[in-house]
C-alpha positions as CSV (number, residue, x, y, z in Angstrom):
1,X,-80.2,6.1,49.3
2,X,-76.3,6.6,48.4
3,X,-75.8,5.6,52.4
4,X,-78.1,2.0,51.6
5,X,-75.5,1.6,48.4
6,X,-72.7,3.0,50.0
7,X,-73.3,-0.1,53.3
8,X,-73.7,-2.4,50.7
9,X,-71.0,-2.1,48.4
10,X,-68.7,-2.1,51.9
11,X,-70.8,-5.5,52.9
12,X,-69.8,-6.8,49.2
13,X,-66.0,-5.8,49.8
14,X,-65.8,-7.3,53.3
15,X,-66.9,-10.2,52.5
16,X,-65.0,-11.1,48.9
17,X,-61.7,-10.0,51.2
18,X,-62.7,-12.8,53.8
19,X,-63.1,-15.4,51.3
20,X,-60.2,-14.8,49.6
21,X,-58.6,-14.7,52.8
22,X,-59.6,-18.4,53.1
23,X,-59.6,-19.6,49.7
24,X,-56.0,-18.9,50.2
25,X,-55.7,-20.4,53.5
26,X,-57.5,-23.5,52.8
27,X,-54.5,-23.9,50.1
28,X,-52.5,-24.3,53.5
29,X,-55.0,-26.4,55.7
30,X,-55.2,-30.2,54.5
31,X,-51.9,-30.8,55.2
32,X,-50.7,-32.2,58.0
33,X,-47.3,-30.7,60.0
34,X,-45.3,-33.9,58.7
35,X,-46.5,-33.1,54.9
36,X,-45.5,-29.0,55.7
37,X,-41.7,-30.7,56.7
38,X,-41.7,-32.6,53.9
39,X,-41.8,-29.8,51.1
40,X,-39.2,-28.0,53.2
41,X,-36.9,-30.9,52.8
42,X,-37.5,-30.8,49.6
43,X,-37.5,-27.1,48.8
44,X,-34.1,-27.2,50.4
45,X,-33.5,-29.8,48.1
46,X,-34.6,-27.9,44.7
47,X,-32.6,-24.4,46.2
48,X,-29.6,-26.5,46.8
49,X,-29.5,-28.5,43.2
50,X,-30.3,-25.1,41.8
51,X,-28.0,-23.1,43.6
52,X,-25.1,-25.5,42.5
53,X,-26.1,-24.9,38.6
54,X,-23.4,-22.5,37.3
55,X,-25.6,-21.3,35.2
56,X,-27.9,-18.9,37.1
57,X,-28.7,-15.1,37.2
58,X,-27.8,-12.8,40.0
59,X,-31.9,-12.3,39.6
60,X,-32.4,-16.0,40.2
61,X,-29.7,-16.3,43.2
62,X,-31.4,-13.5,45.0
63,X,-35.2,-15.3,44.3
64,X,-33.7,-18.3,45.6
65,X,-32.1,-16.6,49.0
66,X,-36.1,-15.2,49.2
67,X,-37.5,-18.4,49.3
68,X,-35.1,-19.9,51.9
69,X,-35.8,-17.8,54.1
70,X,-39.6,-17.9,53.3
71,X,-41.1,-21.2,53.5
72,X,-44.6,-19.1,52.2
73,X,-42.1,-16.8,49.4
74,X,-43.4,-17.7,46.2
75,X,-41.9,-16.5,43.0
76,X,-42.6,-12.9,41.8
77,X,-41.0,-13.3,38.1
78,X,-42.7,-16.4,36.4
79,X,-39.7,-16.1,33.5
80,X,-37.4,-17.5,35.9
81,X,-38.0,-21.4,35.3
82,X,-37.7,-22.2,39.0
83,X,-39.6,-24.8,40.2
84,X,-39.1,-25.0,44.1
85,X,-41.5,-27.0,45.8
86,X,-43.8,-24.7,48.5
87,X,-46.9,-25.0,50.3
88,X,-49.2,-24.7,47.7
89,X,-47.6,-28.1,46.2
90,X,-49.9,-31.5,46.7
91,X,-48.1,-33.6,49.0
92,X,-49.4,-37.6,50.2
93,X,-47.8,-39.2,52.8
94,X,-45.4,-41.0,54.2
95,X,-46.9,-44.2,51.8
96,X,-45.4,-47.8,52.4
97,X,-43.7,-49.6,49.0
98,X,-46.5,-51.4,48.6
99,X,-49.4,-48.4,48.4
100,X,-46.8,-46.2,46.2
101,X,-46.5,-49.9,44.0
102,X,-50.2,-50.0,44.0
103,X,-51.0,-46.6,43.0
104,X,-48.7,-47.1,40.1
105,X,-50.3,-50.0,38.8
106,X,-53.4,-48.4,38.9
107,X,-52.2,-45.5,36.7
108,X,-50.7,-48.2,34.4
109,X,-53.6,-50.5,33.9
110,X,-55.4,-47.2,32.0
111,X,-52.6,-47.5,29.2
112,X,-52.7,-50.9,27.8
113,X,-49.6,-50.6,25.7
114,X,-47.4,-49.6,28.7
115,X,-45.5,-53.2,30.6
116,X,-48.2,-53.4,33.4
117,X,-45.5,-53.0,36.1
118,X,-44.8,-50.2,38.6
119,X,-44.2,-47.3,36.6
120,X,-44.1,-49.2,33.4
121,X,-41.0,-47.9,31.5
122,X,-39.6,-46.2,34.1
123,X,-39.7,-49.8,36.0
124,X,-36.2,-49.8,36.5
125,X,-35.6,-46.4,38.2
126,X,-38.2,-46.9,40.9
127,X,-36.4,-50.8,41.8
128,X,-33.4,-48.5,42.1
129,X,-35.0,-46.1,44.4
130,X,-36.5,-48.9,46.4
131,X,-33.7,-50.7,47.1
132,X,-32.0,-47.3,48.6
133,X,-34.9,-47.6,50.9
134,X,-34.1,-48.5,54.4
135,X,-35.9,-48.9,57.7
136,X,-37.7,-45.7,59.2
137,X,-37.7,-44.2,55.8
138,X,-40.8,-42.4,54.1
139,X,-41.7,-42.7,50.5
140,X,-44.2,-39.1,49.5
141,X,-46.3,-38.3,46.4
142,X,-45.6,-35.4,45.2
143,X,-46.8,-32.9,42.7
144,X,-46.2,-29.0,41.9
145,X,-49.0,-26.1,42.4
146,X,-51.3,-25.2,39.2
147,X,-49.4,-22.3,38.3
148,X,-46.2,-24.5,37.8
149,X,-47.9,-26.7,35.1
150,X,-49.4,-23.2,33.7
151,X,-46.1,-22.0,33.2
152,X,-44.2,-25.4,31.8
153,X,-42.5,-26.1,34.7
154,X,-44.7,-29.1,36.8
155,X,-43.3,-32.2,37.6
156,X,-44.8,-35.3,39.9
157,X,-43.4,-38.2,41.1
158,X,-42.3,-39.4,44.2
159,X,-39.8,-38.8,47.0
160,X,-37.8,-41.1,49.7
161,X,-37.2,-39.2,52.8
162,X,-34.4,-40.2,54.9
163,X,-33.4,-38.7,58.4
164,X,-34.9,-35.7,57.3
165,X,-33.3,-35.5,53.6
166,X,-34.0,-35.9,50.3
167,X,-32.4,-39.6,49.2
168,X,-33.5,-39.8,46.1
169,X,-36.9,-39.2,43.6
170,X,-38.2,-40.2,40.9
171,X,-39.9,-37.9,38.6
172,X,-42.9,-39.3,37.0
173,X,-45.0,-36.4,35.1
174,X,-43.3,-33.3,34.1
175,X,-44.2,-30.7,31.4
């Protein structure tokens, strides 16, 4: 009897382990090699505008040296109010002005009071960042892992990828 419960509690065990195993690779999966690039661009992005802040921790500097090295490195102190995009980030891509336009609209026509243009207020930033658009660019979506919004830190918007670097983005939820 203790050998019957004894194989099944190691049957239980085994097989919890393997799907966590791919619960946390399926996190990785669905995006294609570009879409893996693209957060690395940005990540380098995020470390660099954060690294150039005067006001961080030797704690922080060192978390941030982790993930630069670590394209998988996520964050082991939640208090540091980093967020640096990774794999576990939603990513949509490359989209052409007039899908990113589109998508936009659709989000605006839910809130009548908002001007029914691209991003409604925020109108005039994305005519700025499509007129630094130039041929060959990408334009991604963007937005930051659940544990990022859990903490106060998400943000989504989207991104214009030139030559491999960030141009510019514009932010369009953050919390």
């Amino acid at each position: 009897m203790k050998k019957i419960i004894l194989t099944i509690c190691l049957i239980l065990v085994i097989c919890s382990c393997r799907d966590a195993y791919h619960r946390n690779l399926s996190e990785y999966s669905y995006k294609t090699p570009r879409q893996h690039e693209v957060l690395k661009i940005m990540r380098a992005y995020f470390i660099n505008l954060y690294e150039n802040s005067s006001s961080l921790s030797t704690k922080k500097l060192r978390e941030l040296r982790r993930m630069k090295k670590n394209y998988y490195y996520k964050l082991s102190d939640q208090d540091l109010t980093l967020t640096v995009p990774g794999p576990s980030w939603e990513i949509r891509g490359p989209l052409t002005i007039e899908q990113v336009e589109q998508e936009s609209l659709e989000e605006m026509s839910q809130y009548p009071d908002v001007p029914q243009v691209p991003f409604g207020y925020a109108n005039e930033k994305w005519i700025e960042l499509k007129s630094q658009y130039k041929d060959g660019d990408e334009f991604y979506y963007f937005k930051s892992d659940r544990l990022s919004w859990a903490y106060l830190r998400g943000r989504s918007g989207n991104v214009l990828i030139h030559n491999n670097e960030v141009v510019n983005m514009l932010v369009t939820e953050i919390n």
